[in-house]
N, C-alpha and C positions, 0 to 999 in steps of 0.2 A: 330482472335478470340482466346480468352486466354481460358487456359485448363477452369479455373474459370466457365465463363463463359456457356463455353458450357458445365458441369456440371451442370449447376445450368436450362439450357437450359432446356437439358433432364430431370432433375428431375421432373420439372415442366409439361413436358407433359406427363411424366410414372406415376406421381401423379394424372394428373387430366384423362388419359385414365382409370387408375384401379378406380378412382371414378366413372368413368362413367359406366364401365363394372362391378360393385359389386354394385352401388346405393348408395355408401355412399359419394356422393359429398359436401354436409356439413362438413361433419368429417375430408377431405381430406382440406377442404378449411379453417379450424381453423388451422389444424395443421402445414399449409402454412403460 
């Protein structure tokens, strides 16, 4: 697994946990 990768990994799920724990999953999910 390239550094890339697993960057883009974690962004993904620290993007969609703080949408999940703040309610703004719409917002997180345009800006994906």
């Amino acid at each position: 697994v390239s550094w890339t990768e697993a960057h883009c990994f974690l962004f993904l799920v620290s993007g969609a946990y703080i949408a999940e724990f703040s309610g703004t999953h719409f917002s997180y999910a345009y800006l994906t």
